[in-house]
LOGU-292044 format. One record per residue: residue in three letters; x negated, y negated, z negated of N, C-alpha, C, O in turn. Coordinates in pm, 1 decimal. Layout:
% LOGU-292044
<node aa="ALA" n_c1="X" n_c2="Y" n_c3="Z" ca_c1="X" ca_c2="Y" ca_c3="Z" c_c1="X" c_c2="Y" c_c3="Z" o_c1="X" o_c2="Y" o_c3="Z"/>
...
//
This chain:
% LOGU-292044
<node aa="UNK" n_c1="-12057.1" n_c2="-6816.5" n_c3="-9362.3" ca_c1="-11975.9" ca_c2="-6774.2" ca_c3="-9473.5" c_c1="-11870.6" c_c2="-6879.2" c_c3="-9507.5" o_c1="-11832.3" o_c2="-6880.8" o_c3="-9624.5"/>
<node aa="UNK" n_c1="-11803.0" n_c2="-6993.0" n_c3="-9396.9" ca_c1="-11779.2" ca_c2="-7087.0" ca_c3="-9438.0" c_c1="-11629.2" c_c2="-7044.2" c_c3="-9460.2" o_c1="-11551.7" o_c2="-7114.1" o_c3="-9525.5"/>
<node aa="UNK" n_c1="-11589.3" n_c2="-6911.4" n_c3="-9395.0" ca_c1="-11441.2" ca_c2="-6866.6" ca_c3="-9381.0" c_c1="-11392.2" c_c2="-6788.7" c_c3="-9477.6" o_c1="-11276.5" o_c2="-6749.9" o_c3="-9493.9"/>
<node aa="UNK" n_c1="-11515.9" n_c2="-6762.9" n_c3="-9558.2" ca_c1="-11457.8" ca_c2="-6641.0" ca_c3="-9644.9" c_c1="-11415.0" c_c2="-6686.7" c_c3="-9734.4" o_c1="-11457.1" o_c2="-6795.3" o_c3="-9774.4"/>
<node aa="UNK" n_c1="-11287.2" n_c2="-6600.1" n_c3="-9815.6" ca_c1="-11231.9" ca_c2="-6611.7" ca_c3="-9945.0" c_c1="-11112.7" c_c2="-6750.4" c_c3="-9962.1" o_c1="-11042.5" o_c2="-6789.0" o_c3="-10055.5"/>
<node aa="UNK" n_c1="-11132.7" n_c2="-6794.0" n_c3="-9830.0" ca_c1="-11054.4" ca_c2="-6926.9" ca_c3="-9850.6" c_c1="-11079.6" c_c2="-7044.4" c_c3="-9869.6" o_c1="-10993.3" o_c2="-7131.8" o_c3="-9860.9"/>
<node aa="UNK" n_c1="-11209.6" n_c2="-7068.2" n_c3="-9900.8" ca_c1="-11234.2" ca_c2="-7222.1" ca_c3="-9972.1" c_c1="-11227.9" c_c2="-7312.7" c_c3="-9848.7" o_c1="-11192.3" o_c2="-7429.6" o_c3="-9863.3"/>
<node aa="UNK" n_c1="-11265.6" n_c2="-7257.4" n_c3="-9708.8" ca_c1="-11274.5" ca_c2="-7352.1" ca_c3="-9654.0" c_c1="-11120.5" c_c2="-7448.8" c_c3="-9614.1" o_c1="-11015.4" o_c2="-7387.6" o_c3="-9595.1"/>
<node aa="UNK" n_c1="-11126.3" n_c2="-7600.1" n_c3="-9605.7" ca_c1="-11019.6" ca_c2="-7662.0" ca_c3="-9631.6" c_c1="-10977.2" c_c2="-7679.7" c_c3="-9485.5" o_c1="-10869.7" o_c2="-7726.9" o_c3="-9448.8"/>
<node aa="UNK" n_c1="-11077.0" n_c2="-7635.2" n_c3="-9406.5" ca_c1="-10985.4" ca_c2="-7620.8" ca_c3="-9217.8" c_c1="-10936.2" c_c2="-7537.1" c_c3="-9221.8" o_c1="-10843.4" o_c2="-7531.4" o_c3="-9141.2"/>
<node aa="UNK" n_c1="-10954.9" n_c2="-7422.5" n_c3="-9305.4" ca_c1="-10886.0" ca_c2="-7287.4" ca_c3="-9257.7" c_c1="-10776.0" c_c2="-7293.7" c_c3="-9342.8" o_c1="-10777.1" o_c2="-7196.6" o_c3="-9418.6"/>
<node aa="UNK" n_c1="-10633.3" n_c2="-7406.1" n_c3="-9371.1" ca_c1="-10557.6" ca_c2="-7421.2" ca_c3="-9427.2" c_c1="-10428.4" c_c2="-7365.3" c_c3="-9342.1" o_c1="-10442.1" o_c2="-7339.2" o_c3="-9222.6"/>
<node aa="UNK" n_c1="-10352.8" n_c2="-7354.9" n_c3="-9382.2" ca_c1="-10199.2" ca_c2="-7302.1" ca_c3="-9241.6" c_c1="-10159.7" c_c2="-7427.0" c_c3="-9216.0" o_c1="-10183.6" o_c2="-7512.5" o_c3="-9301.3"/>
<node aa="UNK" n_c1="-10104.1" n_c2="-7456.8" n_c3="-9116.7" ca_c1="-10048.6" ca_c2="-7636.8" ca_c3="-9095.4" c_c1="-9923.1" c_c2="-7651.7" c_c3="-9164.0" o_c1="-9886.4" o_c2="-7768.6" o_c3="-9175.7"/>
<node aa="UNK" n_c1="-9836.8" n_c2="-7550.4" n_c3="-9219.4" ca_c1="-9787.8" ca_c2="-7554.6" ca_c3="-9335.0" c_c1="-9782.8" c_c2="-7620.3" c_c3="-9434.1" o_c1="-9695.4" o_c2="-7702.2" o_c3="-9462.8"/>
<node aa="UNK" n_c1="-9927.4" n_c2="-7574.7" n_c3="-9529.8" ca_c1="-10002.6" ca_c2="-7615.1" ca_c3="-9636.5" c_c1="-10041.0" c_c2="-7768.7" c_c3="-9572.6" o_c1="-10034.6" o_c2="-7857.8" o_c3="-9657.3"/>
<node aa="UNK" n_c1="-10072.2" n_c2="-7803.9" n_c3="-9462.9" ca_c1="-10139.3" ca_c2="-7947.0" ca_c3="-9434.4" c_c1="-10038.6" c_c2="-8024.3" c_c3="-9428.4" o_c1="-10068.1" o_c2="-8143.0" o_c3="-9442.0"/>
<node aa="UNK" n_c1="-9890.1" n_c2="-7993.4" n_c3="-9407.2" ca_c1="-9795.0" ca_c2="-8072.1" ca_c3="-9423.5" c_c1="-9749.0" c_c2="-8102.4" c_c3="-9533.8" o_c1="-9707.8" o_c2="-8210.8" o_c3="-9575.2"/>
<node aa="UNK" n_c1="-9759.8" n_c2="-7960.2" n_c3="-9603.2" ca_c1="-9700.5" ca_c2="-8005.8" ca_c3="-9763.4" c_c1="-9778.9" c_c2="-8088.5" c_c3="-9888.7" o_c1="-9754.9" o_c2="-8136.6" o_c3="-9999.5"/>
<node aa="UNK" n_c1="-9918.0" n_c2="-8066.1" n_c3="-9767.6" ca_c1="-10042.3" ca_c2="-8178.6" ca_c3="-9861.4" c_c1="-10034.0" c_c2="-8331.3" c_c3="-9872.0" o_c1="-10054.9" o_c2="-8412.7" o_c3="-9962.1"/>
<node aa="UNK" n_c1="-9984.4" n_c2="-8339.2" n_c3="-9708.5" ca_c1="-9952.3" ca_c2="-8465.5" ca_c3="-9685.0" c_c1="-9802.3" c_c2="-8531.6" c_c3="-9734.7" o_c1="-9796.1" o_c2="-8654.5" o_c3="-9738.5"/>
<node aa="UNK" n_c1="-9732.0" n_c2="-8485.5" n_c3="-9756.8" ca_c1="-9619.6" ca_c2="-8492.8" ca_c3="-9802.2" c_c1="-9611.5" c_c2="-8507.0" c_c3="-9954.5" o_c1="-9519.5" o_c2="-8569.6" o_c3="-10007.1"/>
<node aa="UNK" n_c1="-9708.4" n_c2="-8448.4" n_c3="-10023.8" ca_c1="-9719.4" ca_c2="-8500.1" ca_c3="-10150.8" c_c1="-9780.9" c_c2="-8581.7" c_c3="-10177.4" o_c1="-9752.8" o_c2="-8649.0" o_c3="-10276.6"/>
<node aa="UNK" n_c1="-9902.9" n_c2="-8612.3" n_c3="-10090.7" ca_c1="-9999.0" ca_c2="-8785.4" ca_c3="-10069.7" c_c1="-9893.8" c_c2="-8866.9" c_c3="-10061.1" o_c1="-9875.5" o_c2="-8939.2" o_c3="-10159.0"/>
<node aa="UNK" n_c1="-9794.2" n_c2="-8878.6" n_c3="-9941.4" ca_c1="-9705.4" ca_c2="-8968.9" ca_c3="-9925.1" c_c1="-9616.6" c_c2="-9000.0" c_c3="-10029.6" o_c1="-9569.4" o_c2="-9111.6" o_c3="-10051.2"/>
<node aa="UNK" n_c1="-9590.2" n_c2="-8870.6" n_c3="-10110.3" ca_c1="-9529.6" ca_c2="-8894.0" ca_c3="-10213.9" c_c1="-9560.0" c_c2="-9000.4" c_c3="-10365.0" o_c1="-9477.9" o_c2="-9073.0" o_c3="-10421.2"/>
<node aa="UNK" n_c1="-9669.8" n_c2="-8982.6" n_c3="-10392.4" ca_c1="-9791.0" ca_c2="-8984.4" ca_c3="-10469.8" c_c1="-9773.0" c_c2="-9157.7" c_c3="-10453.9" o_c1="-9753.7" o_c2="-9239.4" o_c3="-10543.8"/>
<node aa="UNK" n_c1="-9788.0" n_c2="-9182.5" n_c3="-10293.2" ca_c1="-9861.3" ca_c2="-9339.2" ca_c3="-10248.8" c_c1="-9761.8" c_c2="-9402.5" c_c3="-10284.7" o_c1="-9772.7" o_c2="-9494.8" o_c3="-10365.4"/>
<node aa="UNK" n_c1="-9593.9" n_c2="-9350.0" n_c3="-10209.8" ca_c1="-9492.6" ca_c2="-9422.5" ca_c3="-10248.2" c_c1="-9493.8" c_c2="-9463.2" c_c3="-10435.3" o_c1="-9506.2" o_c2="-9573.1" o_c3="-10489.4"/>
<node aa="UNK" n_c1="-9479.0" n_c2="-9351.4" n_c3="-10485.1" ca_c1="-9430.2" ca_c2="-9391.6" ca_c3="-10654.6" c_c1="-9569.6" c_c2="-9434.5" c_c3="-10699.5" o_c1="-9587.3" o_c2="-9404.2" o_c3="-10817.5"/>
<node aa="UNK" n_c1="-9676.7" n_c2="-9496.7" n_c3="-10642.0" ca_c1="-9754.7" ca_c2="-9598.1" ca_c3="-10666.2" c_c1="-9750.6" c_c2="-9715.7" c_c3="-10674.3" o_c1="-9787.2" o_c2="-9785.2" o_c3="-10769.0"/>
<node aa="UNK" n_c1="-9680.2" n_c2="-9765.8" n_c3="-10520.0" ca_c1="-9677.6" ca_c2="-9860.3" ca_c3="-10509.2" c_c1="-9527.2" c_c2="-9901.3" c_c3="-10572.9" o_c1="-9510.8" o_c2="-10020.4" o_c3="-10599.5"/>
<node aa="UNK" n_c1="-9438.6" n_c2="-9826.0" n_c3="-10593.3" ca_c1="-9314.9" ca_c2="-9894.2" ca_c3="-10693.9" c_c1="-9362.6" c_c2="-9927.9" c_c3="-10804.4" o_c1="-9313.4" o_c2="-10026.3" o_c3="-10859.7"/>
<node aa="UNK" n_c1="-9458.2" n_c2="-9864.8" n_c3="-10859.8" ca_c1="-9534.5" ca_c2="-9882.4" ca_c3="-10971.2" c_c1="-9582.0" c_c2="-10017.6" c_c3="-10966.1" o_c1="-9561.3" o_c2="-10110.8" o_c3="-11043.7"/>
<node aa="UNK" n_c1="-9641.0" n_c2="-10012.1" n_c3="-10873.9" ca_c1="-9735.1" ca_c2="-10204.1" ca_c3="-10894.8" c_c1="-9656.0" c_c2="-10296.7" c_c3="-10835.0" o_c1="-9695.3" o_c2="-10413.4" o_c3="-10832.8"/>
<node aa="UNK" n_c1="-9535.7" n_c2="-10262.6" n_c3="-10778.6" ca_c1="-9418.2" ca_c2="-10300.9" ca_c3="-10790.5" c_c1="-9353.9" c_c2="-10383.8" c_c3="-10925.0" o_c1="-9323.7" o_c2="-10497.8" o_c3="-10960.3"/>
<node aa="UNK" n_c1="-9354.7" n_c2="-10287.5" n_c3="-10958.5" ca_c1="-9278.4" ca_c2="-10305.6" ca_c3="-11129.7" c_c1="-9372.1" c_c2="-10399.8" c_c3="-11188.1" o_c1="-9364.5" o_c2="-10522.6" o_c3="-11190.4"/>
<node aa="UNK" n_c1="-9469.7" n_c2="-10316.5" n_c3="-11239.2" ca_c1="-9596.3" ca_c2="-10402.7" ca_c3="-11300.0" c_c1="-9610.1" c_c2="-10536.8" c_c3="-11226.1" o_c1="-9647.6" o_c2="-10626.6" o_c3="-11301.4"/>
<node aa="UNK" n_c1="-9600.7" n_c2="-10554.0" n_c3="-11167.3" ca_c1="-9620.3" ca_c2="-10714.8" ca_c3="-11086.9" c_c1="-9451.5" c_c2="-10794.2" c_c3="-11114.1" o_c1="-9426.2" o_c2="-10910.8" o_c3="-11083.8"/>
<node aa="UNK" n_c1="-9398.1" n_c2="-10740.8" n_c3="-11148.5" ca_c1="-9293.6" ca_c2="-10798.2" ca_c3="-11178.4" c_c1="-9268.5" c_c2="-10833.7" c_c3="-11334.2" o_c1="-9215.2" o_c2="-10925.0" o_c3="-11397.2"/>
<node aa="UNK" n_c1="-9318.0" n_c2="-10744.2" n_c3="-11354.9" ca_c1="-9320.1" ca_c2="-10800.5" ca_c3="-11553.4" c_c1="-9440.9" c_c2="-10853.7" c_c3="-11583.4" o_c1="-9428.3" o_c2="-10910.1" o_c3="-11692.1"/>
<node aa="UNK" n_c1="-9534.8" n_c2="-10863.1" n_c3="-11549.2" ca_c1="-9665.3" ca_c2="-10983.4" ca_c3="-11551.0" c_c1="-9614.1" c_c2="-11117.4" c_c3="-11493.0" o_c1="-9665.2" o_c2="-11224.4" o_c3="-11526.3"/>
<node aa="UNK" n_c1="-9510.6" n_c2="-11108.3" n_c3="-11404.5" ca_c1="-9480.4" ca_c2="-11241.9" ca_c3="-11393.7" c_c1="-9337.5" c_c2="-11281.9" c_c3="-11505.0" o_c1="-9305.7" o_c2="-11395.0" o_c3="-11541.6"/>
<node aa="UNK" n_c1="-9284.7" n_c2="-11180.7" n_c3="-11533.0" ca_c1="-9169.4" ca_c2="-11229.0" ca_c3="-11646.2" c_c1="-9315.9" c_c2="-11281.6" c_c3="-11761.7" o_c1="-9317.8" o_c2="-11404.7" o_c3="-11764.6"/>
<node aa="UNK" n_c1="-9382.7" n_c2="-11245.9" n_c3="-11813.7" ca_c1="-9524.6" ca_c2="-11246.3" ca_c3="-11927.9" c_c1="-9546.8" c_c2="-11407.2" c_c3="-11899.8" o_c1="-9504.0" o_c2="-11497.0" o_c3="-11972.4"/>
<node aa="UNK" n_c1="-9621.9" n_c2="-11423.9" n_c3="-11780.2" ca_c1="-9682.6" ca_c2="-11544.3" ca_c3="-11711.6" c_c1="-9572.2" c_c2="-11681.1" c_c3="-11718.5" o_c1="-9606.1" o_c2="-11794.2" o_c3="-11753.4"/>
<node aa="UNK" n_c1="-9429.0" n_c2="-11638.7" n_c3="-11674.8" ca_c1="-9292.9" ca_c2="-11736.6" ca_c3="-11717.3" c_c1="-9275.7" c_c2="-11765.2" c_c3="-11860.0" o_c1="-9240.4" o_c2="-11873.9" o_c3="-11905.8"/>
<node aa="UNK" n_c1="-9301.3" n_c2="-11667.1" n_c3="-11922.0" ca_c1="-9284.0" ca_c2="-11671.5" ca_c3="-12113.8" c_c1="-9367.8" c_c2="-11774.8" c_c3="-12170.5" o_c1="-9349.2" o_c2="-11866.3" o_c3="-12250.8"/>
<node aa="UNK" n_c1="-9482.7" n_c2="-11724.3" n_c3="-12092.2" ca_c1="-9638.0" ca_c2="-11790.4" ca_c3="-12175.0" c_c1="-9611.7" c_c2="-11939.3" c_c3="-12121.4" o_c1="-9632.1" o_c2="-12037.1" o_c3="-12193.3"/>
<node aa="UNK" n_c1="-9573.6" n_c2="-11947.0" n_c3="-12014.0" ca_c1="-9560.1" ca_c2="-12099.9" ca_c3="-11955.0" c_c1="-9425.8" c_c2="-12175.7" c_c3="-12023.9" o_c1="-9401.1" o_c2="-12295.8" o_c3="-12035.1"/>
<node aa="UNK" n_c1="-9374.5" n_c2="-12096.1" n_c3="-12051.7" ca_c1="-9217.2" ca_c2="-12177.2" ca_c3="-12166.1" c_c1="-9315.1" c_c2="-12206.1" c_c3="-12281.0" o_c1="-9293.2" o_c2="-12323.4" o_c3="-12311.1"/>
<node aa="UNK" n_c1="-9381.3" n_c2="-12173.1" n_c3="-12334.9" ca_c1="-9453.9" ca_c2="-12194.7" ca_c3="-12510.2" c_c1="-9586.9" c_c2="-12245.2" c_c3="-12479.9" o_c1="-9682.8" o_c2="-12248.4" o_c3="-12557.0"/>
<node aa="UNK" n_c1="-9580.8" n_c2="-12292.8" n_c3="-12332.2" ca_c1="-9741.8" ca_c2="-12367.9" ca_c3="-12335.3" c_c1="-9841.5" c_c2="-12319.3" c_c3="-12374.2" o_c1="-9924.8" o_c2="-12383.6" o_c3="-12438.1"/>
<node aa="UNK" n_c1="-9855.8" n_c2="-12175.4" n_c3="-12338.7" ca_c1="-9954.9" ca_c2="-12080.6" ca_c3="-12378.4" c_c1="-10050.4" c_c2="-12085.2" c_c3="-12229.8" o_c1="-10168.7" o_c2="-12053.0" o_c3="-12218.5"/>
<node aa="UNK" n_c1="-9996.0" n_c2="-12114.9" n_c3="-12167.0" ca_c1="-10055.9" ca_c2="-12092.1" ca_c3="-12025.2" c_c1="-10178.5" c_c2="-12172.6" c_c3="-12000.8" o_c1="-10206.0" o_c2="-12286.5" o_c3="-12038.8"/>
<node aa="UNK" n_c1="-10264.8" n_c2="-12064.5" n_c3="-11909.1" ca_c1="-10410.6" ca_c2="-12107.7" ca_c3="-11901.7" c_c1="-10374.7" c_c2="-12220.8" c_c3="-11778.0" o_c1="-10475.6" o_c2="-12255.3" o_c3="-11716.5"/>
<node aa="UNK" n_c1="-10307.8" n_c2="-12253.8" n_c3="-11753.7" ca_c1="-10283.2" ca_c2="-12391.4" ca_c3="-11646.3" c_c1="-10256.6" c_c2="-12515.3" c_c3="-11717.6" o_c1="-10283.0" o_c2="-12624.4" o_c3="-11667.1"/>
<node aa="UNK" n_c1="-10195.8" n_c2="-12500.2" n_c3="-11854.2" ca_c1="-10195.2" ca_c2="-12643.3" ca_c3="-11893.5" c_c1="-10335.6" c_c2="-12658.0" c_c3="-11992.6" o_c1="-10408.7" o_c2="-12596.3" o_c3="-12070.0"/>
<node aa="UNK" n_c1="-10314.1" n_c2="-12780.4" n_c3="-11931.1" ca_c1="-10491.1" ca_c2="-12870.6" ca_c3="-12035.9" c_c1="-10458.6" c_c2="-12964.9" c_c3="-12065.5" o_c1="-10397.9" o_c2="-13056.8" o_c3="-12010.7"/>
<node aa="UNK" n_c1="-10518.4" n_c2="-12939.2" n_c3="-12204.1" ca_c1="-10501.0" ca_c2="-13045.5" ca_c3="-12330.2" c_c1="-10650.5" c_c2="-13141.9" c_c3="-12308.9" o_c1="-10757.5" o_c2="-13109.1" o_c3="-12257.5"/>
<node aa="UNK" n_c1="-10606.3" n_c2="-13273.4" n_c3="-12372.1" ca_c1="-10764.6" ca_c2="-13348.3" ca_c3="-12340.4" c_c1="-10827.6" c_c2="-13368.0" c_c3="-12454.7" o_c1="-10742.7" o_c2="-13403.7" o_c3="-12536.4"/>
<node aa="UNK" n_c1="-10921.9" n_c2="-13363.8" n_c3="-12498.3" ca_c1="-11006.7" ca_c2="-13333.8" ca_c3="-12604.3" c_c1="-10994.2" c_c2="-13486.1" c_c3="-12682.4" o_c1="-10970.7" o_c2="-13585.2" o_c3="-12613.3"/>
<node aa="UNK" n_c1="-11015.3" n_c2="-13501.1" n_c3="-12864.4" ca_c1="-11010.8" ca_c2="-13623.1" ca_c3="-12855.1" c_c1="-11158.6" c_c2="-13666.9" c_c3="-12862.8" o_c1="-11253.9" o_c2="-13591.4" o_c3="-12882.7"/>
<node aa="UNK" n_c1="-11163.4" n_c2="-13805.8" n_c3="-12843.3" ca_c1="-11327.8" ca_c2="-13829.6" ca_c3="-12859.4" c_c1="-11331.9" c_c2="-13904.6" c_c3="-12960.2" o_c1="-11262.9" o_c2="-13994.0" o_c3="-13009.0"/>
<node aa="UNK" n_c1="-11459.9" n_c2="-13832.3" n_c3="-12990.7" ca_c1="-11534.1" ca_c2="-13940.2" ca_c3="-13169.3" c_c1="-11594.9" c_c2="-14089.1" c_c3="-13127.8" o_c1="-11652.2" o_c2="-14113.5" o_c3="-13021.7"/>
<node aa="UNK" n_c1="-11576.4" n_c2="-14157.7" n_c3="-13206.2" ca_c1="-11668.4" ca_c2="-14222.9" ca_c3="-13187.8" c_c1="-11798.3" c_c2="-14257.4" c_c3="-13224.7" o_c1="-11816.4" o_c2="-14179.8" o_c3="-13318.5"/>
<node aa="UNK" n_c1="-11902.5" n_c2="-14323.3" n_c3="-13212.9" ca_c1="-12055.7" ca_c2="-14282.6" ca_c3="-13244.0" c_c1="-12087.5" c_c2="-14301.8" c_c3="-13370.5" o_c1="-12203.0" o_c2="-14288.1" o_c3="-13410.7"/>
<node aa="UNK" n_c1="-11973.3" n_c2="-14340.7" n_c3="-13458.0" ca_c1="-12016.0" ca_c2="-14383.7" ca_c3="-13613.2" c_c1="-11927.9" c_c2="-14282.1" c_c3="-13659.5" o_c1="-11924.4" o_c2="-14296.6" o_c3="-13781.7"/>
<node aa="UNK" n_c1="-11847.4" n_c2="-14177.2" n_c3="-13623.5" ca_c1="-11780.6" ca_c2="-14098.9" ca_c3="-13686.9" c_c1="-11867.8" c_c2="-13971.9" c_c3="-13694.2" o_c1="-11880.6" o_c2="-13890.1" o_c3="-13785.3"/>
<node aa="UNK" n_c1="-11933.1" n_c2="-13979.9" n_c3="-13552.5" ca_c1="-12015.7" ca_c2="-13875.9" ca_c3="-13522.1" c_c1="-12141.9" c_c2="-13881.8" c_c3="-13615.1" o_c1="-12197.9" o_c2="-13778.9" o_c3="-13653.0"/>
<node aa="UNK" n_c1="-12187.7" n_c2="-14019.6" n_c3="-13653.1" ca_c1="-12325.8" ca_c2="-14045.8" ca_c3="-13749.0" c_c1="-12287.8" c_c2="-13971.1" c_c3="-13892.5" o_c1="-12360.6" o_c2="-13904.5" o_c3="-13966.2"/>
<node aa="UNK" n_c1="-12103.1" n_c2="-14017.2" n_c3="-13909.5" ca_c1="-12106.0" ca_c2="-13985.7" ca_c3="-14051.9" c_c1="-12111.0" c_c2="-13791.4" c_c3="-14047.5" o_c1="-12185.3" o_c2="-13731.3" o_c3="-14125.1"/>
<node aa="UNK" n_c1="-12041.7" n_c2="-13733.7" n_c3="-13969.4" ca_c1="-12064.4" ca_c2="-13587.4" ca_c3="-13968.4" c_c1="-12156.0" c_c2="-13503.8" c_c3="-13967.0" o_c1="-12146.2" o_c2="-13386.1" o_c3="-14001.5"/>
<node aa="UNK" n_c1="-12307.7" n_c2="-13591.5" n_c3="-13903.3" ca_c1="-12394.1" ca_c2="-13596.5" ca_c3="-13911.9" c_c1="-12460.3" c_c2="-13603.5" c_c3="-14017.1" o_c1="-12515.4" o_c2="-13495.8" o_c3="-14039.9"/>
<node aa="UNK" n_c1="-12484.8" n_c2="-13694.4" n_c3="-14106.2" ca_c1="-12506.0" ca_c2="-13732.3" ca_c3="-14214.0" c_c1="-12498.9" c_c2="-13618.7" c_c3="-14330.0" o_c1="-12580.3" o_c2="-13567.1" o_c3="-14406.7"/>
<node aa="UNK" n_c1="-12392.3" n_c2="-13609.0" n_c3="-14309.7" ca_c1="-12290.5" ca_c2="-13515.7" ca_c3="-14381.2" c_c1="-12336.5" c_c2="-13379.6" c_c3="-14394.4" o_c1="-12360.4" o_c2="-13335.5" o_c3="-14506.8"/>
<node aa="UNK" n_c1="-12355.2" n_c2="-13290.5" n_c3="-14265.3" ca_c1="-12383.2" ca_c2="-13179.8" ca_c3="-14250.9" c_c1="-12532.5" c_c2="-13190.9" c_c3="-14280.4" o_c1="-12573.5" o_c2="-13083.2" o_c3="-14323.6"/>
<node aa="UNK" n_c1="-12641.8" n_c2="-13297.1" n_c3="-14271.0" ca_c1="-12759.3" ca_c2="-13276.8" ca_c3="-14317.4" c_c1="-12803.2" c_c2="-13261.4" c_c3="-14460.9" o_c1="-12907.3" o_c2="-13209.2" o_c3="-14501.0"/>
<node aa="UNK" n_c1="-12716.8" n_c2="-13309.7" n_c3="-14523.4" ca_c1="-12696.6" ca_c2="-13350.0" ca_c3="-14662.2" c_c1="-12663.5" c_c2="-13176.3" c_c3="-14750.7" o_c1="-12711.3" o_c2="-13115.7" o_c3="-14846.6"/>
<node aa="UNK" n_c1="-12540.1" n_c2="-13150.2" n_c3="-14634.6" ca_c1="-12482.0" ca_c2="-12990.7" ca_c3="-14728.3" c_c1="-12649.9" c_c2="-12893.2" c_c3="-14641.8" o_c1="-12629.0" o_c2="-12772.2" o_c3="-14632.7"/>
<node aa="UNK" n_c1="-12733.8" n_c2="-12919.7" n_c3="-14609.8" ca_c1="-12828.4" ca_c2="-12840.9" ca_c3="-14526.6" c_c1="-12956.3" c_c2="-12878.0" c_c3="-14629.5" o_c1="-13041.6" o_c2="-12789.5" o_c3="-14635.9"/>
<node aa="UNK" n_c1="-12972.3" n_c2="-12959.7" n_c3="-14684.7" ca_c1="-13065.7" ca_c2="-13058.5" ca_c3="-14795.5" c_c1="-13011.8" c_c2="-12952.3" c_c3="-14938.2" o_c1="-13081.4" o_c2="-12892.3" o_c3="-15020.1"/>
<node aa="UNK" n_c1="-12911.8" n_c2="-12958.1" n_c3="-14929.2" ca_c1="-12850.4" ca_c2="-12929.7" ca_c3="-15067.0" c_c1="-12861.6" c_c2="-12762.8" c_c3="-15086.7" o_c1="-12851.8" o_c2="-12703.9" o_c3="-15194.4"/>
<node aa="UNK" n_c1="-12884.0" n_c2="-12703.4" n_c3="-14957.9" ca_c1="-12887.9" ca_c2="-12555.1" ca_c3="-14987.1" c_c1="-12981.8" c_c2="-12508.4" c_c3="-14933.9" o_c1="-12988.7" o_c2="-12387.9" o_c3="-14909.7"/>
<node aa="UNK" n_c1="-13096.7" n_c2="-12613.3" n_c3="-14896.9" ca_c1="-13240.1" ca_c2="-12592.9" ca_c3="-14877.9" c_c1="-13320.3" c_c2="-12589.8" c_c3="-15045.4" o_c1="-13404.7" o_c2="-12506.6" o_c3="-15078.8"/>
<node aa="UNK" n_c1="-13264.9" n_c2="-12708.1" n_c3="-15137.0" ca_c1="-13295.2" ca_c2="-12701.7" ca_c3="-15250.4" c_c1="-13300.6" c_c2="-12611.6" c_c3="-15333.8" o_c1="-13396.9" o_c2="-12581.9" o_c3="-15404.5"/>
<node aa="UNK" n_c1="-13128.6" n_c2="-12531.5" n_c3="-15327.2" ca_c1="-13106.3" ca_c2="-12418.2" ca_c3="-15408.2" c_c1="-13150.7" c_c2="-12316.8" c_c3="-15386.5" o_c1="-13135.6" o_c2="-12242.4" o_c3="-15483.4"/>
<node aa="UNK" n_c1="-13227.7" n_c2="-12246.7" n_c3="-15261.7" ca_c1="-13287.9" ca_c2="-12187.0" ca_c3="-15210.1" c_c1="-13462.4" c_c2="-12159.4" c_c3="-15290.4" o_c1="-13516.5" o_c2="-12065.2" o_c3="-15348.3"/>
<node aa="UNK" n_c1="-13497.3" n_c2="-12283.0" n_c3="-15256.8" ca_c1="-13647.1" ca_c2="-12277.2" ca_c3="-15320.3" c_c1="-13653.8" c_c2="-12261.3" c_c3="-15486.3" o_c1="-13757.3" o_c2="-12224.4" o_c3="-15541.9"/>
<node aa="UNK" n_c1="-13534.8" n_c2="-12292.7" n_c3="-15557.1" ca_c1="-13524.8" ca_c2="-12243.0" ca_c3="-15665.8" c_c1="-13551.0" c_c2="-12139.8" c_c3="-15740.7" o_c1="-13515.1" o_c2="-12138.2" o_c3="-15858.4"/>
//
């Protein structure tokens, strides 16, 4: 029953198989202009971001504490952790 009614996709006219393919080809072309384009304005994006130092390529260097700055922050944050452990049990 594979012939009846049409469904089957061999029993197409070579017609129809040209004009199938011809719209694939069509289809593939205005794809790839597409990622064409798109690849061209991701890199205008990528040039922008790199003018304003937005860009994930530049690195900044962290500053470092030193071990008595770090004691006092320390200190510090145990203290506001003390202080609202108190008000708590209240």
């Amino acid at each position: 029953m594979a012939g009846i009614g049409g469904n089957d996709p061999r029993a197409r006219s070579p017609k129809l198989q040209f004009l199938a393919m011809a719209n694939l080809t069509l289809v593939l072309h205005q794809l790839n202009q597409e990622r064409s384009r798109l690849a061209s304005r991701l890199n205008n994006v990528s040039k922008a971001l790199a003018a304003f130092g937005g860009s994930r390529g530049s690195t900044r260097t962290r500053r470092k504490l030193s071990g008595a700055a770090i004691a006092r922050i320390r200190a510090a944050q145990k203290a506001r952790w003390q202080k609202w452990r108190a008000k708590k049990k209240r």
